[in-house]
N, C-alpha and C positions, 0 to 999 in steps of 0.2 A: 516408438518414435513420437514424441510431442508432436503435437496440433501447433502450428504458429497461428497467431492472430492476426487479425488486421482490427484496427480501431471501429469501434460498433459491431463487431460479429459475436454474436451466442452461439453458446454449444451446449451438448446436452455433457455432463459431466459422468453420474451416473450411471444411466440408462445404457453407455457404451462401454462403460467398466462394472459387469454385475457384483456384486459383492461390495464396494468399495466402500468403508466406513471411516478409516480416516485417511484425512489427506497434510500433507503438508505445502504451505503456502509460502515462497522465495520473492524477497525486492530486495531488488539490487540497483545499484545505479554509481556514479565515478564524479569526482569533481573533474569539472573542466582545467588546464591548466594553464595557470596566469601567466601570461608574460610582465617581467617586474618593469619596474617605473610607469610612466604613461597616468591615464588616469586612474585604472583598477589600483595601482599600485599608491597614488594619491590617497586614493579612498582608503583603500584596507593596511596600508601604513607597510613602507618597507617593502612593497611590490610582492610581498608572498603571498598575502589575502589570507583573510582567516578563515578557519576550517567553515565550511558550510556541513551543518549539520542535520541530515535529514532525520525525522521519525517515520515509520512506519505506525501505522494505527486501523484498527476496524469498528465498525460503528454498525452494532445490531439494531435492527429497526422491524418494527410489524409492519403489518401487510398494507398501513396505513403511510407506513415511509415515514414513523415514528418513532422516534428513541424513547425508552419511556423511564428508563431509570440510569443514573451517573456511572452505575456498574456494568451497561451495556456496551461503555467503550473502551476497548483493551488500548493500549497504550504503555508506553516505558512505562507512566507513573500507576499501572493497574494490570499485570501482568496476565491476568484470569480473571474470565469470565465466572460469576458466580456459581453457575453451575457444571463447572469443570471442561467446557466444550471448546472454548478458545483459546489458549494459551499463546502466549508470545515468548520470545527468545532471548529479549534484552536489546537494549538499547547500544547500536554502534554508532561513535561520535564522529568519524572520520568519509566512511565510503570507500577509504582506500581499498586494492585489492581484489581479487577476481570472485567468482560466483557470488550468491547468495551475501547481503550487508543485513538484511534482518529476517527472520523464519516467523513464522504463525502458522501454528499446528490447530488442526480442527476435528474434532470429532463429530460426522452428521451426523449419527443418530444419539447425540446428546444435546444438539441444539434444540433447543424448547420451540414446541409446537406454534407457540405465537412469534416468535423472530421467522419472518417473512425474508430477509434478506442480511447477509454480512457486504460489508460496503468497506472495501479497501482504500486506506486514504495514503498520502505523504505527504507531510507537510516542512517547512525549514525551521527549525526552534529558533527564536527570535527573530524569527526574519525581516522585522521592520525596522527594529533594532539596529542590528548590525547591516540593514541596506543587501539583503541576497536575496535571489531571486532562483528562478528555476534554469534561468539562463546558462546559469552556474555550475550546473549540471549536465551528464550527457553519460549515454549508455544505461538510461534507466528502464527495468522491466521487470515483471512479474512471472512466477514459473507455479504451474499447481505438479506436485507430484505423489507418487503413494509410495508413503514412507515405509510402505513393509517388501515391495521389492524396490525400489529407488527409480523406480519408472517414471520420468519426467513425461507428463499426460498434456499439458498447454503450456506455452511460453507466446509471451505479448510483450513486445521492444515498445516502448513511447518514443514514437519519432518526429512529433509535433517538434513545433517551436516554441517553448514554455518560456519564453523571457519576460522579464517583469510580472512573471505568477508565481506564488508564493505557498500554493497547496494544490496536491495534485490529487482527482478522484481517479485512481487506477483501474478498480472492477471491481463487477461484485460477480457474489454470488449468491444465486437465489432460490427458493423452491418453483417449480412446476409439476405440480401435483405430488406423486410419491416418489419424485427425481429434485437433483440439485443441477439447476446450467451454472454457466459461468457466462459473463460480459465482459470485453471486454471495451470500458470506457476511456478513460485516457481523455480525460477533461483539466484541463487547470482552474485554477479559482484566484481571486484577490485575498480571500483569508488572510487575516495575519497568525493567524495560531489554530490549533485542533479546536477550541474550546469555538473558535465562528462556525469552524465546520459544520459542528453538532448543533450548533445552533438552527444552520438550515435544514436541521432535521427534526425539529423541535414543535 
């Protein structure tokens, strides 16, 4: 039975699954649905709205809350971490549809001794652009599970109010000693792209 979170709670991850070496990491999240005309329908032309399209992405950093090289952020456009420990799933442009919209698979004991923390973001691809917001969205959450019996271990719903935020820092996860916790954060940002994100981690 999955652990549910509440915004701000740590857990030990690890420590209460002994053996656990890799994990798979689920965000998920739904457009909201527009009613046509009015003014959403003004704006995004024809009352359908255009697709809001989320990425998922994580951002390895030392113990310093440091990115230290461009290869430490997995993303659509960088799919693997250099040294084989984070992979992602690909990039889905819509949200439509039940479970899981992007996967990040991790291997902890491949993640190098100096990355202190993986830090899970979502941000909206062009969000400035095309005028979308988090508002936009509804039903978004994060699941950690082990992929080798399919045992969903945490799940964290973001039940904020994300309107007019345009990146979201979801959780991390991080070392405590020879253990991994997890966070769950569930913060929004003004960000307009991945690339400000990392910036505040720079």
């Amino acid at each position: 039975m999955a652990i549910n979170l509440q915004k701000g709670q740590r857990v030990d991850l690890t420590k209460g699954n002994p053996g656990l070496s890799k994990i798979l990491i689920g965000l998920g999240w739904d457009p909201v649905q527009q009613s046509k005309g009015g003014l959403l329908g003004s704006l995004f032309g024809g009352g359908q709205g255009a697709n809001v399209d989320c990425d998922a992405s994580v951002i390895m950093v030392n113990e310093q809350g440091k990115v230290q090289a461009n290869s430490d952020v997995i993303y659509f456009g960088n799919l693997q971490s250099r040294d084989g420990s984070v992979k992602h799933s690909g990039d889905n442009l819509t949200g439509d549809g039940d479970g899981d919209d992007e996967q990040i698979h991790v291997e902890l004991n491949k993640v190098p001794t100096h990355i202190h923390k993986l830090v899970f973001v979502v941000n909206i691809y062009d969000a400035v652009k095309r005028r979308q917001h988090f508002g936009m969205i509804q039903n978004a959450f994060i699941r950690i599970v082990n992929p080798l019996t399919n045992q969903a271990l945490l799940h964290y719903n973001l039940t904020d109010d994300y309107a007019g935020k345009t990146s979201l820092i979801v959780g991390e996860l991080y070392r405590h000693g020879q253990d991994w916790k997890f966070a769950a954060i569930g913060t929004g940002t003004n960000a307009g792209s991945l690339g400000e994100v990392v910036k505040s981690f720079s």
